[in-house]
C-alpha positions in Angstrom: 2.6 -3.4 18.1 1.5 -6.5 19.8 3.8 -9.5 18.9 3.2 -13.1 20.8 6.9 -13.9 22.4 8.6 -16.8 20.8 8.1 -20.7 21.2 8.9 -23.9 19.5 6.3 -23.4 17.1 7.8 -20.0 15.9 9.3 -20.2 12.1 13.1 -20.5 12.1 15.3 -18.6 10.1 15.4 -21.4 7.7 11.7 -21.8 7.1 11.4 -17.7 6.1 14.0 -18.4 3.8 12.3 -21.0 1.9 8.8 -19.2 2.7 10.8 -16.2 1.1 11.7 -18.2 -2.2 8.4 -19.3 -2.3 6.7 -15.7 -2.5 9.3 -14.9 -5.7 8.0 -18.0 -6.8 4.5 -17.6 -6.6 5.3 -13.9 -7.8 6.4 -14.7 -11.2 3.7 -17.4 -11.2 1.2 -14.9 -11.0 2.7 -12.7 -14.1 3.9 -10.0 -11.3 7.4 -9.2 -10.6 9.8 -8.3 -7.4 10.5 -4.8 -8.3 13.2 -4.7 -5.7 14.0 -6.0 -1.7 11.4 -4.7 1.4 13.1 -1.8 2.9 11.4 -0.2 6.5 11.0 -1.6 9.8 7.9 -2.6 12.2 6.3 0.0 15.0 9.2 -1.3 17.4 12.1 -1.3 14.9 12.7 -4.5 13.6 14.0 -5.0 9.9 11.4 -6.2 7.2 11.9 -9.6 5.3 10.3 -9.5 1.9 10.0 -7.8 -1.2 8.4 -5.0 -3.0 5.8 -6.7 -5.4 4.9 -5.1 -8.6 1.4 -5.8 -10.2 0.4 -3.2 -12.9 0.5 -0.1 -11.7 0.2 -1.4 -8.2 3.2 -1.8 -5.8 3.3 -3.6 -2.7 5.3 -4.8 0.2 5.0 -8.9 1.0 6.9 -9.2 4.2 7.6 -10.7 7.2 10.1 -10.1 10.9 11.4 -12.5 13.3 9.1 -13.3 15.7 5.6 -13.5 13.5 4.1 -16.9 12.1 2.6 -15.2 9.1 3.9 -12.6 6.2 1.8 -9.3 5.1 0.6 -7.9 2.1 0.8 -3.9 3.1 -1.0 -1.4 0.2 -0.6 2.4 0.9 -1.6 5.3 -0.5 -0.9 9.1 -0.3 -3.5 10.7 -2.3 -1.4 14.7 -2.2 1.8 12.3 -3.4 -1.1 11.3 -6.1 -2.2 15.4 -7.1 1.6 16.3 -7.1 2.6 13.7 -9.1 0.1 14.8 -11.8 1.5 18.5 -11.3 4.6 17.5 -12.0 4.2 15.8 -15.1 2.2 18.6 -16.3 5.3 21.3 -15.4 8.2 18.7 -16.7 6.4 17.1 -19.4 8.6 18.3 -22.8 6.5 20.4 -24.9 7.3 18.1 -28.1 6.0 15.1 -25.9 8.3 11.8 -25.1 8.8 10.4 -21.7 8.6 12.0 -18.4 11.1 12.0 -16.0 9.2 13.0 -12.7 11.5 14.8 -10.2 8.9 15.2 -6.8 10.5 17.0 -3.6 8.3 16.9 0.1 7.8 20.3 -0.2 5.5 19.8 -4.0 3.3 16.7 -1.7 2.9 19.2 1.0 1.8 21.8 -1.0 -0.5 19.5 -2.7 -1.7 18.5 0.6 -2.4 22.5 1.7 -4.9 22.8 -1.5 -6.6 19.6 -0.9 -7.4 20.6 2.6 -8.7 23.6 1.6 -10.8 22.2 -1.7 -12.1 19.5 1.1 -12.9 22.2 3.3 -15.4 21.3 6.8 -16.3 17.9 5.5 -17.9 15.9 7.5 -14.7 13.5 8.9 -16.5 11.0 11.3 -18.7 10.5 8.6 -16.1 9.8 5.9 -14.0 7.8 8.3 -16.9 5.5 8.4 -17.8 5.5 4.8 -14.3 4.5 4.0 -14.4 1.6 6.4 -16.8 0.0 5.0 -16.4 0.6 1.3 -13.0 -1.4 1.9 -14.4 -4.0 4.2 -16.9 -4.9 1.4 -14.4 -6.2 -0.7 -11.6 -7.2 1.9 -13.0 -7.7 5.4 -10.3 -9.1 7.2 -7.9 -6.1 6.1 -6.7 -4.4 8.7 -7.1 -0.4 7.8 -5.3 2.6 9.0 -6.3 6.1 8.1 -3.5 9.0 7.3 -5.9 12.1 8.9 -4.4 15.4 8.2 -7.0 18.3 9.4 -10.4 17.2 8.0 -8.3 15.5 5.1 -8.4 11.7 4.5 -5.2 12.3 3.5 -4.2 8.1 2.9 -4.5 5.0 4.2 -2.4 2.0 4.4 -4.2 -1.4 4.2 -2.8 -4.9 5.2 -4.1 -8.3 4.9 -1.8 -11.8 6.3 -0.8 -14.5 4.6 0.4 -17.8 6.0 3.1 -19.6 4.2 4.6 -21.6 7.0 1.3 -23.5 6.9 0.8 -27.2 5.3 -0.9 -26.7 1.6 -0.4 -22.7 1.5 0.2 -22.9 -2.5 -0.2 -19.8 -5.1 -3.6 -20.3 -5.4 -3.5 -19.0 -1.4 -1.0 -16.3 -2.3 -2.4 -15.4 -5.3 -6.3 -15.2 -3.7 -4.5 -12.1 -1.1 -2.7 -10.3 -3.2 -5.6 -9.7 -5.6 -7.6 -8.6 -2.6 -5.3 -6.4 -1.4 -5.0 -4.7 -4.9 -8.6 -4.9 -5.3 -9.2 -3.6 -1.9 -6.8 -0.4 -2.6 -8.2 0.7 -5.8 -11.8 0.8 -4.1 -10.1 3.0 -1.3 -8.4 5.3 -4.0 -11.9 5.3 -6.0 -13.6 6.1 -2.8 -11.6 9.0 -1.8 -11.5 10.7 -5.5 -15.0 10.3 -5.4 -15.7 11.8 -2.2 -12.8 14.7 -2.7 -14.3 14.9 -6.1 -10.5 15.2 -7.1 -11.0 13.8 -10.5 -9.5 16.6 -12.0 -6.2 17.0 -10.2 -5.4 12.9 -9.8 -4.2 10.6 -12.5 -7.4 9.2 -14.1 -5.7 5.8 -13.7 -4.0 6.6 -10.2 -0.4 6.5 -11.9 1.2 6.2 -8.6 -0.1 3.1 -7.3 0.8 2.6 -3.9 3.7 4.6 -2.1 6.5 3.3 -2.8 8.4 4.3 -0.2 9.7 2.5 2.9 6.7 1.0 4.8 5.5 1.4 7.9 3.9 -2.1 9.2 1.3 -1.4 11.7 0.2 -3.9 13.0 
């Protein structure tokens, strides 16, 4: 991870916290809520700033570190987390209906992930890779995108756009405008990859588990 070294025009600890206020302000604005505090780390392990946004059934991180003049919105997405998630519900789910409970271990995703890279089989990767690129650059071109590749499996991705609220007039119109990409931006990459996997069948029909949920990895 590249990172410009520090100068007097770098944020102080003072301006994230009020930039940090802001995005729970501009949060609730929106209708969304904070479901709960950033948790991960960047490439060379410095501790996130931000918070876990919720919008529908879409959950991302809105964060920032020491050192960078701008926050991320991060979207990511684990489509065997997706298939074993819908396994689970149908092997919990009480037989006299109600709500489910979903208990998921590593070893059910992974398992999920051995069948989809056997229903995928020899498909074509580079050519995927590609496809992918630009189905999500239609609709969010300055996203920066990173594939999960696991065998010939477009396994995830994890997208991430910037936002800029140390800068004069950044209001929630601004913060509103990225986050809706962003979303917008990762349902098109879920759709594209169900499509493609022709995984209909196995996945939620409305992608139940959003984004991962999990503790980020910021890539950039």
């Amino acid at each position: 991870m590249h990172v410009r070294a520090a100068d007097s025009c770098m944020p102080s600890e003072d301006d994230r916290d009020r930039a940090l206020r802001r995005i729970v302000e501009y949060t609730e604005a929106m209708g969304n809520s904070i479901a709960g505090e950033a948790e991960g780390q960047t490439d060379d392990g410095r501790p996130l700033s931000g918070y876990r946004v919720q919008q529908g059934n879409h959950t991302l991180v809105v964060a920032t570190v020491p050192g960078w003049e701008y926050f991320t919105v991060l979207y990511q997405y684990d489509v065997a987390k997706s298939v074993a998630v819908r396994r689970a519900v149908g092997e919990q789910a009480p037989s006299g209906g109600g709500e489910v409970q979903i208990e998921l271990d590593q070893a059910g995703v992974e398992a999920a992930a051995d069948d989809l890279r056997a229903h995928v089989g020899d498909a074509d990767l580079a050519a995927l890779r590609m496809e992918f690129i630009q189905s999500v650059s239609s609709v969010a071109p300055q996203a920066g995108i990173d594939i999960d590749v696991d065998g010939s499996l477009i396994r995830g991705f994890k997208l991430q756009t910037k936002l800029f609220p140390y800068r004069e007039g950044f209001d929630v119109a601004d913060y509103a405008d990225r986050v809706q990409e962003t979303v917008t931006a990762g349902w098109v990459a879920k759709e594209f990859l169900v499509d493609a996997y022709d995984l209909g069948e196995l996945v939620d029909a409305e992608f139940a588990t959003g984004s991962s949920d999990g503790e980020p990895a910021m890539f950039q």
